[in-house]
PADONU-801438 format. One record per atom (N, C-alpha, C): atom name; residue number from 1; residue in three letters; x, y, z. Coordinates in Angstrom, 1 decimal. Each point is the difference from the previous one (the first is absolute). Layout:
<vofis>
{lose: CA; vomi: NUM; zase: ALA; X: X; Y: Y; Z: Z}
...
</vofis>
This chain:
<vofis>
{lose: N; vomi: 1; zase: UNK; X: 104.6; Y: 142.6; Z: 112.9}
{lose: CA; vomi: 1; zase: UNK; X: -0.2; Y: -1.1; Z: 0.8}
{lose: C; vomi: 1; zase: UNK; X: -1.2; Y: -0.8; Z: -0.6}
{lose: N; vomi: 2; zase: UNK; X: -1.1; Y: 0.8; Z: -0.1}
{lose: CA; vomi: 2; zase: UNK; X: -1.2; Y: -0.5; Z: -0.7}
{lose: C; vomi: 2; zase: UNK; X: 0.8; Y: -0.9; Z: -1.8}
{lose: N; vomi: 3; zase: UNK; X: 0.4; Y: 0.4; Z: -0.4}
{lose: CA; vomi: 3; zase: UNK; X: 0.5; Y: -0.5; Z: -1.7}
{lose: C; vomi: 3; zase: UNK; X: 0.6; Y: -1.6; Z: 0.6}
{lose: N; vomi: 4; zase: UNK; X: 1.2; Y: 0.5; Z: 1.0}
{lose: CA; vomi: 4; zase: UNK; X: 0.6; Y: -1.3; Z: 0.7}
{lose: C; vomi: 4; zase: UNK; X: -1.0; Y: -0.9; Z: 0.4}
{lose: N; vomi: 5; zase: UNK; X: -1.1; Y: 0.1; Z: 1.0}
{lose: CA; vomi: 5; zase: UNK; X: -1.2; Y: -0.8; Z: -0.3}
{lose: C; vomi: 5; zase: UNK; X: -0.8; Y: -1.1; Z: -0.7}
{lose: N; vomi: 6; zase: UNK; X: 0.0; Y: 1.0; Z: -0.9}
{lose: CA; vomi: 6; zase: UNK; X: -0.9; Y: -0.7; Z: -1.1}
{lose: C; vomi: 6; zase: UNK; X: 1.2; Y: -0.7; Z: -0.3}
{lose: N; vomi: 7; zase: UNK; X: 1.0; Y: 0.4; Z: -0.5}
{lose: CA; vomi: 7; zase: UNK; X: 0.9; Y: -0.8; Z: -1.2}
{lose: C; vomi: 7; zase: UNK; X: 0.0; Y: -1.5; Z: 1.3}
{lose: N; vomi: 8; zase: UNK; X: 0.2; Y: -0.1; Z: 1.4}
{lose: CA; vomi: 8; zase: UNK; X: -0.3; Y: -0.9; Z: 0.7}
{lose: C; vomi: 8; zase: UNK; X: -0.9; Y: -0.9; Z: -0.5}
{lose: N; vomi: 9; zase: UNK; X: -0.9; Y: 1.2; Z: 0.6}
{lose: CA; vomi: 9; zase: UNK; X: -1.4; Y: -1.7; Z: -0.2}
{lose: C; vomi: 9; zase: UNK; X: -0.4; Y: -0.4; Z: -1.6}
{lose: N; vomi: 10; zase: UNK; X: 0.7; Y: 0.5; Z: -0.9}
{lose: CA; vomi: 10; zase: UNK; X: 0.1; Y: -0.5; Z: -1.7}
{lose: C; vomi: 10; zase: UNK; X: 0.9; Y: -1.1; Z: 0.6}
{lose: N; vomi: 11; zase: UNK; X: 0.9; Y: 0.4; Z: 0.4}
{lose: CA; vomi: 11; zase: UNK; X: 1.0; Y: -1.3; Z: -0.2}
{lose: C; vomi: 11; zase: UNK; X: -0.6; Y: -1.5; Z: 0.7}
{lose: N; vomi: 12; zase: UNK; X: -0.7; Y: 0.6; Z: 1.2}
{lose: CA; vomi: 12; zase: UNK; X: -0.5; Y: -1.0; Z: 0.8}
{lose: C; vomi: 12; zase: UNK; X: -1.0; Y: -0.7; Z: -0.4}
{lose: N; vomi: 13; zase: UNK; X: -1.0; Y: 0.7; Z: -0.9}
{lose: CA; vomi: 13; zase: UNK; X: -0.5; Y: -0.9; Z: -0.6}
{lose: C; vomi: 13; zase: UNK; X: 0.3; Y: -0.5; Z: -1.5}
{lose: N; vomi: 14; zase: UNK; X: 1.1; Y: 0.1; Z: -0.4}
{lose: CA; vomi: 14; zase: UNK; X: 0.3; Y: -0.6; Z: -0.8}
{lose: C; vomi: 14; zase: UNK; X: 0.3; Y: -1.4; Z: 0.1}
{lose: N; vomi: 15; zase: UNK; X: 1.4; Y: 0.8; Z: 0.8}
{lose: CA; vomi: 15; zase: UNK; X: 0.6; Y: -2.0; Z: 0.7}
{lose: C; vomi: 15; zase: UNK; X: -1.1; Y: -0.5; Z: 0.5}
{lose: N; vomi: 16; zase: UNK; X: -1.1; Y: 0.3; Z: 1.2}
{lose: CA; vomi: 16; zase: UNK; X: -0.9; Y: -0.6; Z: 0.3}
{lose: C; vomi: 16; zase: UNK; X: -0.9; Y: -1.1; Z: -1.3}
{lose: N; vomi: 17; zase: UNK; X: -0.1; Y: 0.7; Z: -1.3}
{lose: CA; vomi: 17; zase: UNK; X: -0.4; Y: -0.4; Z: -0.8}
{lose: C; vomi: 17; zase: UNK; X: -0.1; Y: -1.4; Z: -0.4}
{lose: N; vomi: 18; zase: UNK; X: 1.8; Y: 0.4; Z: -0.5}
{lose: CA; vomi: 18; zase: UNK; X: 0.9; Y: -0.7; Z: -0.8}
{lose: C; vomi: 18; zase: UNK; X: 0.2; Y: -1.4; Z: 0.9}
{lose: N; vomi: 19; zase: UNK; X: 0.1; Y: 0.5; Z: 1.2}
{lose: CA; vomi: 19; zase: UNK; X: 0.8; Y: -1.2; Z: 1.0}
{lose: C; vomi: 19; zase: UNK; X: -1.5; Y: -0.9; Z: 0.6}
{lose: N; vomi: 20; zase: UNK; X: -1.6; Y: 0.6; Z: -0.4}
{lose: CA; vomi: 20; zase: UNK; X: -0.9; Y: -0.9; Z: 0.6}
{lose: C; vomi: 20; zase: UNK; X: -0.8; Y: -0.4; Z: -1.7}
{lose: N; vomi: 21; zase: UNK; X: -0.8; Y: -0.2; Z: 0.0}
{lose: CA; vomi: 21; zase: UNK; X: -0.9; Y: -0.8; Z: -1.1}
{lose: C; vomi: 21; zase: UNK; X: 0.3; Y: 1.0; Z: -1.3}
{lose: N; vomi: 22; zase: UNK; X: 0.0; Y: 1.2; Z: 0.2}
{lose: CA; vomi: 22; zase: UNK; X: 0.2; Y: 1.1; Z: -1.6}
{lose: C; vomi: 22; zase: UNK; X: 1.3; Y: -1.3; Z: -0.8}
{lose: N; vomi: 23; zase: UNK; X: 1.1; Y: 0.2; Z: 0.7}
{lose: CA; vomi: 23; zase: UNK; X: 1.1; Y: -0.5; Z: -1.1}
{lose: C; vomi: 23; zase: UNK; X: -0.6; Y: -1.3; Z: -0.5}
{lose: N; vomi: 24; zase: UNK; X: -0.4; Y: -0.5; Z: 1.2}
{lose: CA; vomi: 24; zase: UNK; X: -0.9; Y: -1.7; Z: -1.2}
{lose: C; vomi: 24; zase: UNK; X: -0.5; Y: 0.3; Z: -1.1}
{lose: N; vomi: 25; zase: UNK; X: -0.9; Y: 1.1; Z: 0.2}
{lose: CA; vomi: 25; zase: UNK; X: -1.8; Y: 0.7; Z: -1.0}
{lose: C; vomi: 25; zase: UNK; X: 0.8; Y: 0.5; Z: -0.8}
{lose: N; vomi: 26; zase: UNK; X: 1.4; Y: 0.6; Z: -0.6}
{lose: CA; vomi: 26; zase: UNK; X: 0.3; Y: 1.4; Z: -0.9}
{lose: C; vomi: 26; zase: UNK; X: 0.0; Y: -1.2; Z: -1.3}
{lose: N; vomi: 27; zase: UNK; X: -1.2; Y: 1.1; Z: -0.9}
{lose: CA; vomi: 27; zase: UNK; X: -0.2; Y: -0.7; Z: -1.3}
{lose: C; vomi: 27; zase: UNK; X: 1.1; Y: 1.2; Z: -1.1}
{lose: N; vomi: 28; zase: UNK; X: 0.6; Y: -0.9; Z: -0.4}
{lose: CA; vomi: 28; zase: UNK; X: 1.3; Y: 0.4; Z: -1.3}
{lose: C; vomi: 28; zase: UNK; X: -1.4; Y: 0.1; Z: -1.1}
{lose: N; vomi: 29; zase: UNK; X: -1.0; Y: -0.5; Z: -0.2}
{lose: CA; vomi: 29; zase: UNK; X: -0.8; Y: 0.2; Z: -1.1}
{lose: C; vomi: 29; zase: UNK; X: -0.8; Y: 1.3; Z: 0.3}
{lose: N; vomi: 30; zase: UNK; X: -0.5; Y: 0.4; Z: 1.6}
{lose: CA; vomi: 30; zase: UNK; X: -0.8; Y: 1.1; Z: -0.3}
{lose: C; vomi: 30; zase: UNK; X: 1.4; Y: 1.5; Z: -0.1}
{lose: N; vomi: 31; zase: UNK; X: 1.3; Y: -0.7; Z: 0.9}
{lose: CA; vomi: 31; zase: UNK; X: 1.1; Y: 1.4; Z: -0.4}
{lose: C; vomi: 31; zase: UNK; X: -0.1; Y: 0.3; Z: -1.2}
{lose: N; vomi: 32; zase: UNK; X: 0.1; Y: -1.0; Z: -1.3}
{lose: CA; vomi: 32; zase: UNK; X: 0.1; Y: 0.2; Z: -1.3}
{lose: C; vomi: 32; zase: UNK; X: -1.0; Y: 0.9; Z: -0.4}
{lose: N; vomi: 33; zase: UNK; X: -1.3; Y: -0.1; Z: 0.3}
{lose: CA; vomi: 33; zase: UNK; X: -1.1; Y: 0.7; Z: -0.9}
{lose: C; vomi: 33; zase: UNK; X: -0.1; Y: 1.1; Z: 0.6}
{lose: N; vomi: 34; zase: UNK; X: 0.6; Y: 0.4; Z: 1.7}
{lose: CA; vomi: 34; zase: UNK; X: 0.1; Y: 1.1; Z: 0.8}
{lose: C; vomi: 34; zase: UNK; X: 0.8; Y: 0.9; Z: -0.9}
{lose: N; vomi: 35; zase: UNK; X: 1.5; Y: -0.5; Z: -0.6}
{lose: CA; vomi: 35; zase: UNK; X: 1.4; Y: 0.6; Z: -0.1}
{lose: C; vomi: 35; zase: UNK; X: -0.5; Y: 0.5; Z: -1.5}
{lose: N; vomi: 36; zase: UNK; X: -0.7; Y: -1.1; Z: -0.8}
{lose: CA; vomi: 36; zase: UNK; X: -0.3; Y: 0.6; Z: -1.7}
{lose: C; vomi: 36; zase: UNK; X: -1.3; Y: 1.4; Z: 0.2}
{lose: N; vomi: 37; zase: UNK; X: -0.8; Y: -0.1; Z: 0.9}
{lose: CA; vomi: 37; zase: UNK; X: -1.1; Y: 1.3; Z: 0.2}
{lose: C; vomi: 37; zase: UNK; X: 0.8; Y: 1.0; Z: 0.2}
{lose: N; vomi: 38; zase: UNK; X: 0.5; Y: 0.0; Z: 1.7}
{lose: CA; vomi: 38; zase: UNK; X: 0.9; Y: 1.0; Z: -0.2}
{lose: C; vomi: 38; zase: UNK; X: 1.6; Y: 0.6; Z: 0.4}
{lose: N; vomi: 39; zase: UNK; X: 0.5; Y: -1.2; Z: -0.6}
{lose: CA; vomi: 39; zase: UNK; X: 1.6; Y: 0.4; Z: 0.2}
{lose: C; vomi: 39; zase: UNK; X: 0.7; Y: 0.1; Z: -1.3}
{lose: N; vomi: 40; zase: UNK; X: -0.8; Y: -0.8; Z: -1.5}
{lose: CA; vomi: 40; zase: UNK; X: 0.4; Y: -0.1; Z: -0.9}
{lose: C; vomi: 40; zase: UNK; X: 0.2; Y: 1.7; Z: -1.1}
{lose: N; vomi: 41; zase: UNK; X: -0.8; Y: 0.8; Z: 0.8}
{lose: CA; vomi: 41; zase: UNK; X: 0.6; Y: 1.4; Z: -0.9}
{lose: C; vomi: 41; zase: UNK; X: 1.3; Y: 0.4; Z: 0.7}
{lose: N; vomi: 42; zase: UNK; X: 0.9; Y: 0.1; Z: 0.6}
{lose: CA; vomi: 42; zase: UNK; X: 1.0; Y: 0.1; Z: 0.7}
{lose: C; vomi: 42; zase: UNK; X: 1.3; Y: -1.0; Z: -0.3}
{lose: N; vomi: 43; zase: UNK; X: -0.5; Y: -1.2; Z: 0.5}
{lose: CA; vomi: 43; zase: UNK; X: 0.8; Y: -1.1; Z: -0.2}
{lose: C; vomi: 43; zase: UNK; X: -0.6; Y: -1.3; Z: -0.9}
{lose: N; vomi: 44; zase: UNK; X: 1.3; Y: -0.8; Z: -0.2}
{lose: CA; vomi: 44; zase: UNK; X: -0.2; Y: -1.0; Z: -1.4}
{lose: C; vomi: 44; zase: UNK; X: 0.0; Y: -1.1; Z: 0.8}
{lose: N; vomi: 45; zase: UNK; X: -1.4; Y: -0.4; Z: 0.7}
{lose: CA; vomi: 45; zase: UNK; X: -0.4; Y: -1.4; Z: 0.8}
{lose: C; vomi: 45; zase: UNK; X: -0.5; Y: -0.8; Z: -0.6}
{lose: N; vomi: 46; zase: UNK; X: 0.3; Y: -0.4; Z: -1.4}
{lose: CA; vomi: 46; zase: UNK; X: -0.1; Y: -1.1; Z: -0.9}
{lose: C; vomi: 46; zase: UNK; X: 1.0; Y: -0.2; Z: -0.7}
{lose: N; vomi: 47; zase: UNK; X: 1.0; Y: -1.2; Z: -0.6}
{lose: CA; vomi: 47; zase: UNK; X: 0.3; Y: -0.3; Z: -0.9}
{lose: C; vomi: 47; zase: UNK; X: -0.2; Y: 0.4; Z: -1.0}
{lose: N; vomi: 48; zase: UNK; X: -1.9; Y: -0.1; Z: -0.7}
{lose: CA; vomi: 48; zase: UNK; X: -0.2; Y: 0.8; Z: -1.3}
{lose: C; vomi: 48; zase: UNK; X: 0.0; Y: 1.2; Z: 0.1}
{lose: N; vomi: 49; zase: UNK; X: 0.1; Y: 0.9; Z: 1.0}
{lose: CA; vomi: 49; zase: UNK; X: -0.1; Y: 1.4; Z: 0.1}
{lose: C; vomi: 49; zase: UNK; X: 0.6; Y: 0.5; Z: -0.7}
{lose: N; vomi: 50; zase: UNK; X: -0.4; Y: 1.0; Z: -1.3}
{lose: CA; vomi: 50; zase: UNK; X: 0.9; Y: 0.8; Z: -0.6}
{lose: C; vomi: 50; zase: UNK; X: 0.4; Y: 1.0; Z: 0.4}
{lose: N; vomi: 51; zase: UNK; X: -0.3; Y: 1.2; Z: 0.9}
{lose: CA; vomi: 51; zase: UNK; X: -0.1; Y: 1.3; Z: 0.3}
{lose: C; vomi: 51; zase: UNK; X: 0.0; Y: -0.1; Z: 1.3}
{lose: N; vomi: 52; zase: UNK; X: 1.1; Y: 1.1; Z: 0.7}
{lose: CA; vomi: 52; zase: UNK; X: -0.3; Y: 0.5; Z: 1.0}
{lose: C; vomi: 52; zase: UNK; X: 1.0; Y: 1.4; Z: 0.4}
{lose: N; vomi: 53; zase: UNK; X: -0.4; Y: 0.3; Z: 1.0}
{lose: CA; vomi: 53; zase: UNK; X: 0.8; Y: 1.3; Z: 0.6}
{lose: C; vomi: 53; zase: UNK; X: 1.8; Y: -0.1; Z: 0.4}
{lose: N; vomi: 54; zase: UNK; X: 1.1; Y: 0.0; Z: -0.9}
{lose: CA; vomi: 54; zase: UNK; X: 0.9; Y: -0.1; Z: -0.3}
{lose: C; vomi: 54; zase: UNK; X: 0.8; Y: 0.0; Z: 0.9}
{lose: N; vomi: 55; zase: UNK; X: -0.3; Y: 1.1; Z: 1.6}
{lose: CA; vomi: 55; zase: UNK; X: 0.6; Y: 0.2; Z: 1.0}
{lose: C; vomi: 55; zase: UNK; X: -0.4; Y: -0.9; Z: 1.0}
{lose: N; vomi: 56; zase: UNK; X: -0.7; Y: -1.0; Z: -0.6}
{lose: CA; vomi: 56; zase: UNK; X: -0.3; Y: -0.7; Z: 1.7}
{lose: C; vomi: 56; zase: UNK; X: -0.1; Y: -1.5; Z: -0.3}
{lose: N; vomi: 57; zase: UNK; X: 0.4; Y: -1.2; Z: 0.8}
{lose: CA; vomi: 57; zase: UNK; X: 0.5; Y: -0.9; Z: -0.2}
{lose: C; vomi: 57; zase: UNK; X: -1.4; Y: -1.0; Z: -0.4}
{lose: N; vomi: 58; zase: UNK; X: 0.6; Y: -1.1; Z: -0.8}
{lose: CA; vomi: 58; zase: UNK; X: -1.2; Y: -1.1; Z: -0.4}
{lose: C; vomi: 58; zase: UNK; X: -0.1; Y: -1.1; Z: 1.6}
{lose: N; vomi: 59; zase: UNK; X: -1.3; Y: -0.3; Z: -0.3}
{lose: CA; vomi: 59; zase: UNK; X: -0.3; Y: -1.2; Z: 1.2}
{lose: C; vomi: 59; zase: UNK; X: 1.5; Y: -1.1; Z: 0.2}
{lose: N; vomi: 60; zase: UNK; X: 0.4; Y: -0.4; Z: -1.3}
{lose: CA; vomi: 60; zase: UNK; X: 0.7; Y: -0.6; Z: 0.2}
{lose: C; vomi: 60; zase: UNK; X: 1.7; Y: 0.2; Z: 0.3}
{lose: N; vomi: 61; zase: UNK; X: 0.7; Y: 1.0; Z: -0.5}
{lose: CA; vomi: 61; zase: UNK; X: 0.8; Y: 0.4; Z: 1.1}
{lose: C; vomi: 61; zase: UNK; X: -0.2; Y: 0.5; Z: 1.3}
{lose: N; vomi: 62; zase: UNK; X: -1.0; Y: 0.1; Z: 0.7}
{lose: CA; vomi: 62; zase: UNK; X: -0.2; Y: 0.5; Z: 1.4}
{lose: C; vomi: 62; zase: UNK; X: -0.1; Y: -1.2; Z: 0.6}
{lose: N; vomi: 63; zase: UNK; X: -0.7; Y: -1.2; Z: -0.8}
{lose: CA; vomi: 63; zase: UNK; X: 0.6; Y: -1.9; Z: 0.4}
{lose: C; vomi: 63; zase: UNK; X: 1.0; Y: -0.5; Z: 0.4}
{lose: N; vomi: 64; zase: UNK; X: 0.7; Y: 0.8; Z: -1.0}
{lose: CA; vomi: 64; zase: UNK; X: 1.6; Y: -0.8; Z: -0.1}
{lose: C; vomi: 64; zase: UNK; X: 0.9; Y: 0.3; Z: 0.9}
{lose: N; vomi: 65; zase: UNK; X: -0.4; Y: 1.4; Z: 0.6}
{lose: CA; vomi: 65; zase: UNK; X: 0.8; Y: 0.7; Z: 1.3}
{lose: C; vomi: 65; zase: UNK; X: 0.2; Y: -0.6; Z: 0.6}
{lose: N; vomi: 66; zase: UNK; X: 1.7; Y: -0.2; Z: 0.6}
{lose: CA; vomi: 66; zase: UNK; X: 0.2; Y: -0.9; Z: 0.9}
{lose: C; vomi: 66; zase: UNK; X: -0.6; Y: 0.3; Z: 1.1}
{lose: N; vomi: 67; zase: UNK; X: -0.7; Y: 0.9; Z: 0.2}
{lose: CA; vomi: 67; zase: UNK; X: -0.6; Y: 0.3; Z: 1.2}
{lose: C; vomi: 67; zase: UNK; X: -1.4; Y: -0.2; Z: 0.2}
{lose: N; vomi: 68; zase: UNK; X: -0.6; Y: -0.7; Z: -1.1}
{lose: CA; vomi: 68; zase: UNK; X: -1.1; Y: 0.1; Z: -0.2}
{lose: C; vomi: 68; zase: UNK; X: -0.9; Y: -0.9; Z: 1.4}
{lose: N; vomi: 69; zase: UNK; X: -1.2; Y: 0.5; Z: 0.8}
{lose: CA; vomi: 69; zase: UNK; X: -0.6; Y: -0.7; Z: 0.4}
{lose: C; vomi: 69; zase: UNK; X: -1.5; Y: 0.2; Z: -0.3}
{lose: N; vomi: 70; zase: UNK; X: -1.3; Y: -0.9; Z: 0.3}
{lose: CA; vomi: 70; zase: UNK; X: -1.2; Y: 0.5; Z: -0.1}
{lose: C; vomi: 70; zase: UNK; X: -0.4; Y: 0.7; Z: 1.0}
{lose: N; vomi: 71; zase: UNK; X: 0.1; Y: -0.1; Z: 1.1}
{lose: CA; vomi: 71; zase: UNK; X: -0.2; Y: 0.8; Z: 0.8}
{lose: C; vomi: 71; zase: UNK; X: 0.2; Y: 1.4; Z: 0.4}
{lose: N; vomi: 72; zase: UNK; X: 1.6; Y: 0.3; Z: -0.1}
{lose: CA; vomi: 72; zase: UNK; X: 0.3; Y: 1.3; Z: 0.1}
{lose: C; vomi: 72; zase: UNK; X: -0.4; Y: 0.7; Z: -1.7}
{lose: N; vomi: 73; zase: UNK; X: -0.2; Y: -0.3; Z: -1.0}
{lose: CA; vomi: 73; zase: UNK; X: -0.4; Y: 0.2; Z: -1.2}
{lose: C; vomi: 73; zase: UNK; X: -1.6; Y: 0.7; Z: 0.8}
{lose: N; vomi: 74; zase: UNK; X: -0.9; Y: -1.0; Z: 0.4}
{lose: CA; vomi: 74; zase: UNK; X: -1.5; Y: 0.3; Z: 0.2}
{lose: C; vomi: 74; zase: UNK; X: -0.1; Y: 0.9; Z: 0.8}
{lose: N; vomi: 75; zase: UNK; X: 1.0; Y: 0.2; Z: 1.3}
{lose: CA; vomi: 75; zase: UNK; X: 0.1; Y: 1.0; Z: 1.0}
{lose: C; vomi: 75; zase: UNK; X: 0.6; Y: 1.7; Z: -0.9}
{lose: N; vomi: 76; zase: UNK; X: 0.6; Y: -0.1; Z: -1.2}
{lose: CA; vomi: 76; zase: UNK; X: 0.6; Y: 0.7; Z: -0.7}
{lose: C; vomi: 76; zase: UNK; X: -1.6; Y: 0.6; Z: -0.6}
{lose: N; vomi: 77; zase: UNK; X: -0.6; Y: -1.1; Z: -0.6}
{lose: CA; vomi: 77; zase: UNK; X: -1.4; Y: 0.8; Z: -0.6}
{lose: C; vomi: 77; zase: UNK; X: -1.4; Y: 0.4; Z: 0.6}
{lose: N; vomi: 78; zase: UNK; X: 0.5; Y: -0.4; Z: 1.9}
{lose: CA; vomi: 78; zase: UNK; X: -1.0; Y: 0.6; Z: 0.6}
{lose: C; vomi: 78; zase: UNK; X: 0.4; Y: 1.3; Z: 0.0}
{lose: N; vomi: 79; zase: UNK; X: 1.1; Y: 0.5; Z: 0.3}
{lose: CA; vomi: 79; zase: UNK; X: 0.6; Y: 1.2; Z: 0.3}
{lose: C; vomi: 79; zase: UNK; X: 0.3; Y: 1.2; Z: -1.2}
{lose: N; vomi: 80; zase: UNK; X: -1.1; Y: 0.8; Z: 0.1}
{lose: CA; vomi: 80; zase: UNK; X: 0.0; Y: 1.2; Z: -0.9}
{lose: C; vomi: 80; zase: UNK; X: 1.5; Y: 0.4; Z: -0.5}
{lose: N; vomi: 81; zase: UNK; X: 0.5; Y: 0.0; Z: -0.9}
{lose: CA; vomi: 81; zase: UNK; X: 1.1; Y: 0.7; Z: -0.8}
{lose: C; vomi: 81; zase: UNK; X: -0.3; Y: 1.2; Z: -0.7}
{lose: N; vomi: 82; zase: UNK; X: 1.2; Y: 0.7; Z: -0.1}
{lose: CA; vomi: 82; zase: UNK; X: 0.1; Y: 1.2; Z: -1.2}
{lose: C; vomi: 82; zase: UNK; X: -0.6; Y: -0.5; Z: -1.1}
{lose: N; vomi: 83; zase: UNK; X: 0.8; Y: -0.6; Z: -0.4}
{lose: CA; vomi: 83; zase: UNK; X: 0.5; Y: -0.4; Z: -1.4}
{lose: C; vomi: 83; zase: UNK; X: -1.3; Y: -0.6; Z: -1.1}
{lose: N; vomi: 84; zase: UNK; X: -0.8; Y: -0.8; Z: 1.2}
{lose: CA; vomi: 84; zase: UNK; X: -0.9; Y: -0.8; Z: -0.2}
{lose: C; vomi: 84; zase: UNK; X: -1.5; Y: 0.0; Z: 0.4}
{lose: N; vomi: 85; zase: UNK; X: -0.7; Y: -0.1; Z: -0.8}
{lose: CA; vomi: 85; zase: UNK; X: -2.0; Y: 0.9; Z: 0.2}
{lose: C; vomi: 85; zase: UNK; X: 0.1; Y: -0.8; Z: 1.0}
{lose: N; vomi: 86; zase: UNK; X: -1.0; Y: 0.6; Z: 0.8}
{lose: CA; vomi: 86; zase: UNK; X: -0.3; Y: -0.6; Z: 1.3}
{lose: C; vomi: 86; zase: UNK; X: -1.6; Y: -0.7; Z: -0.2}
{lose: N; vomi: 87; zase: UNK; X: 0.4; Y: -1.6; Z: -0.4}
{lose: CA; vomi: 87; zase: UNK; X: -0.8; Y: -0.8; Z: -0.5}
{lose: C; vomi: 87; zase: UNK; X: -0.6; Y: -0.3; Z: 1.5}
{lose: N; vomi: 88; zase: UNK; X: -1.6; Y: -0.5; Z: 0.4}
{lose: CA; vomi: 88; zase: UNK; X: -0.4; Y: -0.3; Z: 1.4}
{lose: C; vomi: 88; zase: UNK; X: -0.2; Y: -1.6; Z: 0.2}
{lose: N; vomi: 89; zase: UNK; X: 1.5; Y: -0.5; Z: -0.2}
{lose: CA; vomi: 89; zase: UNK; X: 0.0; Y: -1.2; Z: -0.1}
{lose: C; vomi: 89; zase: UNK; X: -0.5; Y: -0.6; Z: 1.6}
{lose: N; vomi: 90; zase: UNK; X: -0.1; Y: -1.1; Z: 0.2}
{lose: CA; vomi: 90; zase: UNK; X: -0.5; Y: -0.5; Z: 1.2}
{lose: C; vomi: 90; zase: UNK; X: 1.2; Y: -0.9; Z: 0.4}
{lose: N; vomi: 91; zase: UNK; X: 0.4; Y: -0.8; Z: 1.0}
{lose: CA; vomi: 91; zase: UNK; X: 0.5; Y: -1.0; Z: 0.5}
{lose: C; vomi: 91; zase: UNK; X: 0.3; Y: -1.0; Z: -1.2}
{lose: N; vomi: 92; zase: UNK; X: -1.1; Y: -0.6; Z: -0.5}
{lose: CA; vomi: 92; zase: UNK; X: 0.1; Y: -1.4; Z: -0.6}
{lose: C; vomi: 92; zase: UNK; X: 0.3; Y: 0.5; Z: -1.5}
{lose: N; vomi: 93; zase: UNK; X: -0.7; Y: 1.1; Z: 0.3}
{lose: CA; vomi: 93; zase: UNK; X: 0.7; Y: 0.2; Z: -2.2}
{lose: C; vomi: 93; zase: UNK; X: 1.3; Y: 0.2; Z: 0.1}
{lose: N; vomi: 94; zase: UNK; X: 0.6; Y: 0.8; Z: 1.2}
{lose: CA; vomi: 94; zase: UNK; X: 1.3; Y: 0.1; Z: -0.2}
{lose: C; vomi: 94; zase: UNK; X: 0.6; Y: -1.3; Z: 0.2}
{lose: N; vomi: 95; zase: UNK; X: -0.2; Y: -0.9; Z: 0.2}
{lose: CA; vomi: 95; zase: UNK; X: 0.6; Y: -1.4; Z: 0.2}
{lose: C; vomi: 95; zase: UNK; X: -0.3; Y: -0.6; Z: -1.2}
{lose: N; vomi: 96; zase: UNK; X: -0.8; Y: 0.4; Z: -0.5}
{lose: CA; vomi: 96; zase: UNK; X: -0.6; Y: -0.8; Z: -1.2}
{lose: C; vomi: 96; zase: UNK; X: 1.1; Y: 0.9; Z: -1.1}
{lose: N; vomi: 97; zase: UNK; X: -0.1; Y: 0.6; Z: -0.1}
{lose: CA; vomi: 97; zase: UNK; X: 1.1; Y: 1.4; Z: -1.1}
{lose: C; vomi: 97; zase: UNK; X: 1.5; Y: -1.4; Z: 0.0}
{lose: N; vomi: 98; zase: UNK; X: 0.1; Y: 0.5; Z: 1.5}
{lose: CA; vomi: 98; zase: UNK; X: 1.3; Y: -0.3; Z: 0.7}
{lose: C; vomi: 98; zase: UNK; X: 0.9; Y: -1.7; Z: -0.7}
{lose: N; vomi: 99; zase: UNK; X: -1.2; Y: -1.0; Z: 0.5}
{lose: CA; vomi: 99; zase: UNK; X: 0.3; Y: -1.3; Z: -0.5}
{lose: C; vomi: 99; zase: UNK; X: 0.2; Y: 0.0; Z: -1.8}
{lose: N; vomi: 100; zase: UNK; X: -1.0; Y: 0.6; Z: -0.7}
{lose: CA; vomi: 100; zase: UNK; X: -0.4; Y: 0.0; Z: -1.3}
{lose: C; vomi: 100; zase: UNK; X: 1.6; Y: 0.6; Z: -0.3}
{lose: N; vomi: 101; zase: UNK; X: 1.1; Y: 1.0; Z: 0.2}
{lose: CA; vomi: 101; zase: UNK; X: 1.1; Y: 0.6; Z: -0.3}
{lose: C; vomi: 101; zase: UNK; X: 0.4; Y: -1.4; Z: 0.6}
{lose: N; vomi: 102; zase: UNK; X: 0.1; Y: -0.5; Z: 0.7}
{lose: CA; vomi: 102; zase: UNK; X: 1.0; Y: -1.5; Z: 0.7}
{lose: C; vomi: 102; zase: UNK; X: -0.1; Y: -1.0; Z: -1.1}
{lose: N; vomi: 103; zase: UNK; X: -1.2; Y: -0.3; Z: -0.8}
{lose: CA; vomi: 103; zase: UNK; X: 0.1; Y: -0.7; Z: -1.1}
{lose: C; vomi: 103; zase: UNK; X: 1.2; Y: 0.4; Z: -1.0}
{lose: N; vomi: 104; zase: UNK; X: 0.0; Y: 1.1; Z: 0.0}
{lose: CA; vomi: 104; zase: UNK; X: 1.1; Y: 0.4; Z: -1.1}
{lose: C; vomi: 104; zase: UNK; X: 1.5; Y: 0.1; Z: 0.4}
{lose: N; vomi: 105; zase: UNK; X: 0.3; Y: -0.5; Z: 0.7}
{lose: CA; vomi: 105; zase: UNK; X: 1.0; Y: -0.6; Z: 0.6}
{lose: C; vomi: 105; zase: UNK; X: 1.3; Y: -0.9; Z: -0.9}
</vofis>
């Protein structure tokens, strides 16, 4: 119940975010320098990028998904994964991450 919770009020303040002044504020310039510090050993979140971890998708196919949104994206990187270091991203970086992947669209 407690996990149920939280995963709650993540969501809640996400959309709260997204849906009041955050979605205006999400800078695609600070996602980029967020995503090259630290998403770029993993995945290929540049064009020039030469190298990355072969099992896991580039910024820009995770764009192209027809399902792609920024929001449920940033709600995806508040939320601890297996798969994925549990970076202590905040609200607006993950909007920021989120938008900066929307550019590559």
């Amino acid at each position: 119940m407690r996990a149920l919770m939280r995963h709650l009020s993540v969501l809640l303040a996400v959309v709260a975010g997204f849906y009041g002044s955050t979605a205006l504020a999400a800078d695609a310039n600070h996602g980029a320098d967020l995503a090259k510090r630290w998403c770029a050993n993993c995945h290929v979140v540049t064009n020039d990028q030469k190298q990355a971890s072969a099992d896991v998708p580039g910024f820009a196919t995770i764009a192209r998904k027809a399902d792609f949104s920024p929001e449920r994206l940033a709600f995806f990187l508040l939320d601890p994964h297996p798969k994925m270091p549990n970076f202590p991203l905040n609200r607006n970086e993950a909007g920021d991450i989120a938008a900066y992947i929307g550019t590559l669209r």
